[in-house]
The first five atom37 places (N, CA, C, CB, O) and aatype in JSON, in Angstrom:
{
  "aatype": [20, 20, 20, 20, 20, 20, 20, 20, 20, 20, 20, 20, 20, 20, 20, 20, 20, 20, 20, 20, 20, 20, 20, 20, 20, 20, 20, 20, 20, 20, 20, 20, 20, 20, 20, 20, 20, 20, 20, 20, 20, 20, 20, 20, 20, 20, 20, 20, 20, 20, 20, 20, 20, 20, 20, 20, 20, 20, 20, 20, 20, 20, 20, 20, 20, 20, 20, 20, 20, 20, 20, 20, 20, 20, 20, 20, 20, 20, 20, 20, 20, 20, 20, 20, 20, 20, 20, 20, 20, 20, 20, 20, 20, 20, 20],
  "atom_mask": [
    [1, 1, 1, 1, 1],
    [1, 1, 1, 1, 1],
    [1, 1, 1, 1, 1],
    [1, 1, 1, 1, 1],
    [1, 1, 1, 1, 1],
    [1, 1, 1, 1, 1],
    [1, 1, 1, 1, 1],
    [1, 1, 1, 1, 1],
    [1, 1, 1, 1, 1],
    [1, 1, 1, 1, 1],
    [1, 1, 1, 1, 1],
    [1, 1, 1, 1, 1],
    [1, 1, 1, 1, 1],
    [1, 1, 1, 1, 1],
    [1, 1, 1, 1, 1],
    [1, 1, 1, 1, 1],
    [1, 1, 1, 1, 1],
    [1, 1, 1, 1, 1],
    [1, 1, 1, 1, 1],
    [1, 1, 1, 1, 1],
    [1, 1, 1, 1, 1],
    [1, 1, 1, 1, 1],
    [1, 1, 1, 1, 1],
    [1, 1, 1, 1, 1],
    [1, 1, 1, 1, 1],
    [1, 1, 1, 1, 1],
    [1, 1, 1, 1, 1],
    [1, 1, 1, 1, 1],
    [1, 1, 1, 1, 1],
    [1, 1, 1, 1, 1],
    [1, 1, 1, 1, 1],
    [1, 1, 1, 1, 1],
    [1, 1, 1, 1, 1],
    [1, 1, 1, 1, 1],
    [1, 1, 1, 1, 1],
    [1, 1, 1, 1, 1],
    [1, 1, 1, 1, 1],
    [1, 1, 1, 1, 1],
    [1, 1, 1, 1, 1],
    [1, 1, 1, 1, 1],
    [1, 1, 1, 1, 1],
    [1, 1, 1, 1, 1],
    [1, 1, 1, 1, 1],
    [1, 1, 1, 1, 1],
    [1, 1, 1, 1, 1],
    [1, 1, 1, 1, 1],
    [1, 1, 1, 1, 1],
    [1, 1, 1, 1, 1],
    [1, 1, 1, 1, 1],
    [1, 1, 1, 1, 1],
    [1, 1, 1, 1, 1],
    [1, 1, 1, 1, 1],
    [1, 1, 1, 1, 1],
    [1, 1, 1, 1, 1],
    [1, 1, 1, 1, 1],
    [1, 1, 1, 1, 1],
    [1, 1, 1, 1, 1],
    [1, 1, 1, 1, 1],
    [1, 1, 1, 1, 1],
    [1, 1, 1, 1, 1],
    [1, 1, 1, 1, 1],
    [1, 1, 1, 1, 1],
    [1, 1, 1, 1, 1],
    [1, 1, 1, 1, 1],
    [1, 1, 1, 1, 1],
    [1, 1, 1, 1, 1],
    [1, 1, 1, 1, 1],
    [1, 1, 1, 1, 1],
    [1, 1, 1, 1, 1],
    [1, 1, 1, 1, 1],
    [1, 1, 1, 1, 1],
    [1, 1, 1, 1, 1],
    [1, 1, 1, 1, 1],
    [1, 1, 1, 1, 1],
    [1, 1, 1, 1, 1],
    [1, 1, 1, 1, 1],
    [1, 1, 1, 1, 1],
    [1, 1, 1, 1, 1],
    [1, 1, 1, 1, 1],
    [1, 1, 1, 1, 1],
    [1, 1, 1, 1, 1],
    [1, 1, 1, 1, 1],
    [1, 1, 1, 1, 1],
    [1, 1, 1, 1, 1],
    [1, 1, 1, 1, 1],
    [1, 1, 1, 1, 1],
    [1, 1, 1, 1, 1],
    [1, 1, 1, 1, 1],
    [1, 1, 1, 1, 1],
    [1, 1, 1, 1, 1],
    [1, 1, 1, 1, 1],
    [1, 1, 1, 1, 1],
    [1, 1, 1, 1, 1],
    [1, 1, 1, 1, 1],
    [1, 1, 1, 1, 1]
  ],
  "atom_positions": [
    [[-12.01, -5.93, -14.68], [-10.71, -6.32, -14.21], [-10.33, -7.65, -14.85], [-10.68, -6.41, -12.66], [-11.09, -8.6, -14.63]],
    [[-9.3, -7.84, -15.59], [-8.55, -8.97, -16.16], [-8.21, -10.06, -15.02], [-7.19, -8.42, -16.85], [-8.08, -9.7, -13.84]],
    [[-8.1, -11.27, -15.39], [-7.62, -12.23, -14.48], [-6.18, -12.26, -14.18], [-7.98, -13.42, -14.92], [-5.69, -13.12, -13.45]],
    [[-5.53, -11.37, -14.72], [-4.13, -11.1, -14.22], [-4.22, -10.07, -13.44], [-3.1, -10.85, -15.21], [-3.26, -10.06, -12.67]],
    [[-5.21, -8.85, -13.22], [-5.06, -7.69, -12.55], [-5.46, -8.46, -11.05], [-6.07, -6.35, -13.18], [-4.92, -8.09, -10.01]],
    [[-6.45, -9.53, -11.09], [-7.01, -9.94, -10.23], [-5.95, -11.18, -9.14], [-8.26, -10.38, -10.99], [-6.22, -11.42, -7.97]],
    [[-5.38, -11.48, -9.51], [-3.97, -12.32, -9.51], [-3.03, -11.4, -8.8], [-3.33, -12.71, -11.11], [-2.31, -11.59, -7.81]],
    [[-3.25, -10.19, -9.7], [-2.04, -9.16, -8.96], [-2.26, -8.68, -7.6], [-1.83, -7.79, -9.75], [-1.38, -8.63, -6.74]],
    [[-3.45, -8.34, -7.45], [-3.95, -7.47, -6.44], [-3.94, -9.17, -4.93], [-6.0, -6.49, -7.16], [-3.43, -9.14, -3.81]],
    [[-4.52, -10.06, -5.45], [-4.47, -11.51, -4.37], [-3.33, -11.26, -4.02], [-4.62, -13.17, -4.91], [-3.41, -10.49, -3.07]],
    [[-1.6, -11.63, -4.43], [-0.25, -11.61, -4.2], [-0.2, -10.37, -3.67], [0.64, -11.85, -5.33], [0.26, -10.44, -2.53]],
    [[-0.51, -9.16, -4.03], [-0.6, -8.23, -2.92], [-0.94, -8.34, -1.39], [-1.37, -7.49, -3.3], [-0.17, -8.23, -0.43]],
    [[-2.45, -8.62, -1.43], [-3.23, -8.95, -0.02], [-2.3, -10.14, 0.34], [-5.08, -9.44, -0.13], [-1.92, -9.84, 1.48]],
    [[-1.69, -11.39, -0.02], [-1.14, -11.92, 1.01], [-0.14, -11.68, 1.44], [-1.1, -12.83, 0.98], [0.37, -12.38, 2.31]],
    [[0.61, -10.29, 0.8], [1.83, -9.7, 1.76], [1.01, -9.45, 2.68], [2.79, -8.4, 1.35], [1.33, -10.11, 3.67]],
    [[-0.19, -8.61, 2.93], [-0.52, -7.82, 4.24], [-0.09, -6.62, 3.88], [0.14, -8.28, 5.59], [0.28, -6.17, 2.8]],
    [[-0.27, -5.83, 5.69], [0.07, -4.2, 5.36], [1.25, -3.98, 4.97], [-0.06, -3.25, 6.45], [1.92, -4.56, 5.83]],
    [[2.28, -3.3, 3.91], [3.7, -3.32, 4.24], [4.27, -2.93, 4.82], [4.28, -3.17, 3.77], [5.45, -3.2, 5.06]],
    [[3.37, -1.87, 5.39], [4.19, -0.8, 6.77], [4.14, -1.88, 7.87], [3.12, 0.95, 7.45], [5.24, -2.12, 8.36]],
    [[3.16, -2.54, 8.34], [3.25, -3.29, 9.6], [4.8, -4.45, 9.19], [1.42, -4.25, 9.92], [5.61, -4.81, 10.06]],
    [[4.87, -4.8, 7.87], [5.4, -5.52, 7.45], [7.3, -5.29, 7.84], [4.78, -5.47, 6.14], [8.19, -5.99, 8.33]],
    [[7.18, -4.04, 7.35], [8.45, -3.71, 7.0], [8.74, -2.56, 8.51], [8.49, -2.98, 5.19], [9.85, -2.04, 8.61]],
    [[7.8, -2.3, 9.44], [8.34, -1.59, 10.47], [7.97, -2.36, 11.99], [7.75, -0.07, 10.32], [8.63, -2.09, 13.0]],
    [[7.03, -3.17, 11.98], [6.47, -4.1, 12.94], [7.12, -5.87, 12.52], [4.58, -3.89, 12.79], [7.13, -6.78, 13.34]],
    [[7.33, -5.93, 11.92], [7.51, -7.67, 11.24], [6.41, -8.57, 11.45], [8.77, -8.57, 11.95], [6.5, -9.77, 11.71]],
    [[5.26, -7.8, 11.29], [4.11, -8.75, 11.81], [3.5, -8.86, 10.33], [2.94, -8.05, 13.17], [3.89, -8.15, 9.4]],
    [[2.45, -9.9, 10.2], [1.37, -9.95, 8.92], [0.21, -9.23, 9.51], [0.88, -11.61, 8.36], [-0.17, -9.71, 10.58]],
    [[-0.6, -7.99, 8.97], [-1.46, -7.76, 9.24], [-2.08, -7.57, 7.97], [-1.41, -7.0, 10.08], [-1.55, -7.11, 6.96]],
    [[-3.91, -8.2, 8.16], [-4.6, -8.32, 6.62], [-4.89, -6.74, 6.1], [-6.29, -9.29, 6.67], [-5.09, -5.86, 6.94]],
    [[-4.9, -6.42, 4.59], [-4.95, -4.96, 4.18], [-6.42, -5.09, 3.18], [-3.3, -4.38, 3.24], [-7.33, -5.81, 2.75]],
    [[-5.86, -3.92, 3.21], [-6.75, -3.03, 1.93], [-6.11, -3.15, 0.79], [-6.91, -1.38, 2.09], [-4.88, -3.25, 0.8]],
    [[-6.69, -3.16, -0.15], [-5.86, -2.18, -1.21], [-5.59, -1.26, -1.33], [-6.04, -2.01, -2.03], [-6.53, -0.5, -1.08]],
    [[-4.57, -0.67, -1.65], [-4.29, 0.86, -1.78], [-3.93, 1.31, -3.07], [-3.21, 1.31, -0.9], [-3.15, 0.69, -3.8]],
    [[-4.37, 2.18, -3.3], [-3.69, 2.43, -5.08], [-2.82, 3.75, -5.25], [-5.11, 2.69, -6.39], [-3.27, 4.87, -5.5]],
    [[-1.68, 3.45, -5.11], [-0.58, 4.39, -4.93], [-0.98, 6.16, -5.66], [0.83, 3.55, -5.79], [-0.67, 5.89, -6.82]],
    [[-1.24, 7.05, -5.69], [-1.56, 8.5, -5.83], [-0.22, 9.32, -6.33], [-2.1, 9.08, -4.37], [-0.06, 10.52, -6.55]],
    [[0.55, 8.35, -6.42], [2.27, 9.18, -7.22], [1.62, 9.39, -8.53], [4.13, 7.91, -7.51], [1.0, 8.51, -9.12]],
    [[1.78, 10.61, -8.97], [1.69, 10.79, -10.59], [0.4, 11.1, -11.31], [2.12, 9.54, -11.23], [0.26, 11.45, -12.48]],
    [[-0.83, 10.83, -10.09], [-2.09, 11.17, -10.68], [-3.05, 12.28, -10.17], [-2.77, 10.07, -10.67], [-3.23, 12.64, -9.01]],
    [[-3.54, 12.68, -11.14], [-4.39, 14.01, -11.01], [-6.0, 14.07, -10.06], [-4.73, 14.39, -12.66], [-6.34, 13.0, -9.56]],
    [[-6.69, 14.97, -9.9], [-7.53, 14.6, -8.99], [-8.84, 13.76, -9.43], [-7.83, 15.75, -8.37], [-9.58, 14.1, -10.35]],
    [[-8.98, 12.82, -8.77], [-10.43, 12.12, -9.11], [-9.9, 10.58, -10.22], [-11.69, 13.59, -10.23], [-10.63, 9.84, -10.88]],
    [[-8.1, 10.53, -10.03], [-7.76, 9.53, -11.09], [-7.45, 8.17, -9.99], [-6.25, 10.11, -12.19], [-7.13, 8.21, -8.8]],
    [[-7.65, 7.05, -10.84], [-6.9, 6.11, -9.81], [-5.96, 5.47, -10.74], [-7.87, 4.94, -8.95], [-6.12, 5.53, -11.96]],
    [[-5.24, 5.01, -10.31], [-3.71, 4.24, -10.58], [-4.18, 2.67, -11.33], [-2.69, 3.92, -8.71], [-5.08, 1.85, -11.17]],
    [[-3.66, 2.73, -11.72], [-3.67, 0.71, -12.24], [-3.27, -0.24, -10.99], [-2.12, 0.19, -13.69], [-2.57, -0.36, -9.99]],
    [[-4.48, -0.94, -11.99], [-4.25, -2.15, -10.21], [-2.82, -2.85, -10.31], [-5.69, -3.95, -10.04], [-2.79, -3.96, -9.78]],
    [[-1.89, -2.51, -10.77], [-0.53, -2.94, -10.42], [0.14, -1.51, -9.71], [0.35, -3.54, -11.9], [1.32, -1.63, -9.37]],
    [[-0.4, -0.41, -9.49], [0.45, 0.31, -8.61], [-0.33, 0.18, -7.35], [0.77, 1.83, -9.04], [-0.76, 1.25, -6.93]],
    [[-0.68, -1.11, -6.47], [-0.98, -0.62, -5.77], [0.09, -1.43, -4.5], [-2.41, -0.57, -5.89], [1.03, -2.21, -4.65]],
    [[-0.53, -0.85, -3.21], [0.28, -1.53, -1.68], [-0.82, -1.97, -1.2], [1.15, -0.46, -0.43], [-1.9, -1.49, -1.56]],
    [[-0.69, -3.01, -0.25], [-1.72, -3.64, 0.62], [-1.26, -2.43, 2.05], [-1.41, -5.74, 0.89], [-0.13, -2.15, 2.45]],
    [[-2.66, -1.89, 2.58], [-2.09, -1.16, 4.16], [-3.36, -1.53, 5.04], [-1.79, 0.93, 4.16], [-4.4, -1.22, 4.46]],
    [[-3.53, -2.12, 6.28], [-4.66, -2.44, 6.97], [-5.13, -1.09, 7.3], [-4.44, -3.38, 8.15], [-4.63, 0.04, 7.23]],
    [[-6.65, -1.73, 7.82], [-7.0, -0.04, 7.92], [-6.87, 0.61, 8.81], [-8.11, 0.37, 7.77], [-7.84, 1.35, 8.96]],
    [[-5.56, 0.81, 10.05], [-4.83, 2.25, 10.49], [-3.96, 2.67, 9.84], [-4.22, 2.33, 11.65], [-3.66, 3.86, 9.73]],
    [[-3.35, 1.59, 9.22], [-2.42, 2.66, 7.94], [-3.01, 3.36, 6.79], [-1.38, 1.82, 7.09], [-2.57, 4.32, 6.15]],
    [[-4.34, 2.52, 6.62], [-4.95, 3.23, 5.21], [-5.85, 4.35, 5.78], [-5.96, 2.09, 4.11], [-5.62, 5.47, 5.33]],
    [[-6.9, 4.24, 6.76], [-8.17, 5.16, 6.66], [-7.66, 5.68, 8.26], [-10.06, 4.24, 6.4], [-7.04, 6.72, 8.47]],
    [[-8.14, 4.58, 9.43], [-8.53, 4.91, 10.55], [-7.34, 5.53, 11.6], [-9.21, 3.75, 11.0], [-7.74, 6.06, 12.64]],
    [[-6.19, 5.47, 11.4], [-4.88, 5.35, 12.49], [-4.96, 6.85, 13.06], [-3.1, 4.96, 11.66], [-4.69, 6.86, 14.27]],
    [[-5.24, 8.09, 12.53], [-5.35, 9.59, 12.9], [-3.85, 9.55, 12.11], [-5.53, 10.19, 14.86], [-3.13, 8.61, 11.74]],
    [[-3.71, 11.14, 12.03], [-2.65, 12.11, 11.25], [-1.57, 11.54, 11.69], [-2.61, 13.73, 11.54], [-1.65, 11.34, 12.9]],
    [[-0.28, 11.06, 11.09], [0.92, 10.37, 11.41], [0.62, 9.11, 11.15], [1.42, 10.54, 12.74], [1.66, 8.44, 11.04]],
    [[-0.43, 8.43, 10.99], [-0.56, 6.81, 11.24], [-0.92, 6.16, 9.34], [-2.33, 6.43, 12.71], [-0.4, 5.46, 8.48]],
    [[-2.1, 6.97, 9.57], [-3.29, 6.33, 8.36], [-2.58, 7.61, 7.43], [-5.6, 6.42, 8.79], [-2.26, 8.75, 7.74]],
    [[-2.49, 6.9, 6.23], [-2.35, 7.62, 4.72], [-3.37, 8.51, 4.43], [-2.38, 6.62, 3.52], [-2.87, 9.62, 4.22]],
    [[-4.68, 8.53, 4.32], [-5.99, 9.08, 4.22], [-5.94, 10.04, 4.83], [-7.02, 8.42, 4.57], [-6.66, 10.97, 4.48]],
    [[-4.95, 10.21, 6.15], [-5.69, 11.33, 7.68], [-4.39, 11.87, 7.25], [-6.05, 10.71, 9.86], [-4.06, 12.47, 8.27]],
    [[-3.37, 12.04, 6.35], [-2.28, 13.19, 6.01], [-0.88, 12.61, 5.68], [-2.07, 14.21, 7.29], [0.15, 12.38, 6.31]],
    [[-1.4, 12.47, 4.16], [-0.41, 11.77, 2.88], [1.53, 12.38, 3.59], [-1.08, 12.9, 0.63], [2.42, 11.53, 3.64]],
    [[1.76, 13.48, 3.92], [2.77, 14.15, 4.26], [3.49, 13.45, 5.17], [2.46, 15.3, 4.66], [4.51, 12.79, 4.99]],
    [[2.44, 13.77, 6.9], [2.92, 12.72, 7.83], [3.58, 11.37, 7.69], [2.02, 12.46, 8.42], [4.62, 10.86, 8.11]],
    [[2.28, 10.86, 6.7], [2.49, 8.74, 6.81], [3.64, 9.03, 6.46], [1.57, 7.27, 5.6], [4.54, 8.6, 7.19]],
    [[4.0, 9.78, 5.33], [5.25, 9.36, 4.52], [6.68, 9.87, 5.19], [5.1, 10.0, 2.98], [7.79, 9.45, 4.87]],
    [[6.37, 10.93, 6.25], [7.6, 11.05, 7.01], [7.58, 9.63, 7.67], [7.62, 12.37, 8.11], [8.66, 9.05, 7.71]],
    [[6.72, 9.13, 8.09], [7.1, 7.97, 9.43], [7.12, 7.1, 8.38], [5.92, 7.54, 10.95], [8.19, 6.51, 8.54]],
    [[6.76, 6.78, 7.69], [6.63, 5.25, 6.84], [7.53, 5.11, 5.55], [4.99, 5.0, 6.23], [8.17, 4.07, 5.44]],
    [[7.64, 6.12, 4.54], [8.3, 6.1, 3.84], [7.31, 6.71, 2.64], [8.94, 4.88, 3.86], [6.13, 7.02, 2.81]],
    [[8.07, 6.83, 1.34], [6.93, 7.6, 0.36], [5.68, 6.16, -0.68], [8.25, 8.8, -1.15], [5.9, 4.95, -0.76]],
    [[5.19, 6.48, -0.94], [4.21, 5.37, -1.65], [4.56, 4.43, -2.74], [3.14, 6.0, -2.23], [4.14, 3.32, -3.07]],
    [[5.77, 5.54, -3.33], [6.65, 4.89, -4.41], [7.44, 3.43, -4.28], [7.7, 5.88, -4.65], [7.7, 2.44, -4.97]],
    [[7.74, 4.16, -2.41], [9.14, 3.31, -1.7], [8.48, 2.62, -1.91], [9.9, 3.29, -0.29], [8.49, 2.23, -3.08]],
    [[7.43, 1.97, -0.95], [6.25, 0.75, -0.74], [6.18, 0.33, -1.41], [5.1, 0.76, -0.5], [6.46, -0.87, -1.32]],
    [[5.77, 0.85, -2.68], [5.39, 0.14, -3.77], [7.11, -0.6, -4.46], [4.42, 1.39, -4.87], [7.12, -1.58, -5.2]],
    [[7.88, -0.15, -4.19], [8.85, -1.01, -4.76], [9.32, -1.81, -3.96], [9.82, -0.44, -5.31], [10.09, -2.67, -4.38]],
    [[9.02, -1.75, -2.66], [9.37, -2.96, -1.48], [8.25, -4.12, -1.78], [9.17, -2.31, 0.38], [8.68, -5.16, -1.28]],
    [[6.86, -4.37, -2.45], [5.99, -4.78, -2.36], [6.33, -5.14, -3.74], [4.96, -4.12, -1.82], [6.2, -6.36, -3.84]],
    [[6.62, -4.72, -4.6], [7.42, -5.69, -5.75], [8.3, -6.61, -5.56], [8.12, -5.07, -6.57], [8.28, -7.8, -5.87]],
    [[9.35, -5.74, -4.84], [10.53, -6.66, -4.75], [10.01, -7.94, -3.85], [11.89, -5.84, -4.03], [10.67, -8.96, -4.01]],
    [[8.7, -8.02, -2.74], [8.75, -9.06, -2.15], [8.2, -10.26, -3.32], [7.95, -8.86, -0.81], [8.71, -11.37, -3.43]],
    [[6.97, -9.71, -4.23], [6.31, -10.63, -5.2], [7.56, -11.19, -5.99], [5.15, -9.84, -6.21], [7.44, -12.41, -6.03]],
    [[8.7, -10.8, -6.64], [9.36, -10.8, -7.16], [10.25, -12.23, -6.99], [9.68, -9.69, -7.0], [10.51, -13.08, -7.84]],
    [[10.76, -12.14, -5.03], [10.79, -12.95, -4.25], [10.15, -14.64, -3.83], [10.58, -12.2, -3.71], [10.56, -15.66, -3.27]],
    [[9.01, -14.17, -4.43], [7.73, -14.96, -4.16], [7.94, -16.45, -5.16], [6.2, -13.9, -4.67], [7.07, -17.32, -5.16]]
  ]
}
């Protein structure tokens, strides 16, 4: 990992989750997430596509909550990964 990928992904984590962010208005600390738009199975994304999501949005929340427990659900309630990911630009952007 480059010292800019590493840079990227920090400014990530101090947004926090963006769902808590952008549907709670709270800071909650995340994960990384590496957005799954566009890639095939067993691929991961570049560490600039990713979202920060704590872990009920990422792993633990059950079906509707956590991304992991049913990509379909999160994205009815939360929005699609793409969105995120361009709300999570636009905040660095901001920054």
């Amino acid at each position: 990992m480059t010292k800019a990928e590493q840079s990227h992904l920090n400014r990530v984590a101090n947004i926090g989750c963006i769902v808590c962010r952008i549907h709670l208005n709270v800071f909650s600390p995340c994960h990384i997430h590496h957005i799954r738009h566009g890639m095939g199975m067993g691929q991961r994304n570049s560490n600039y596509n990713v979202i920060g999501l704590c872990p009920p949005h990422h792993q633990t929340g059950g079906h509707g909550v956590a991304f992991h427990a049913g990509k379909e659900a999160f994205e009815e309630n939360f929005g699609t990964e793409v969105g995120l990911l361009e709300a999570v630009n636009r905040m660095l952007e901001a920054k």
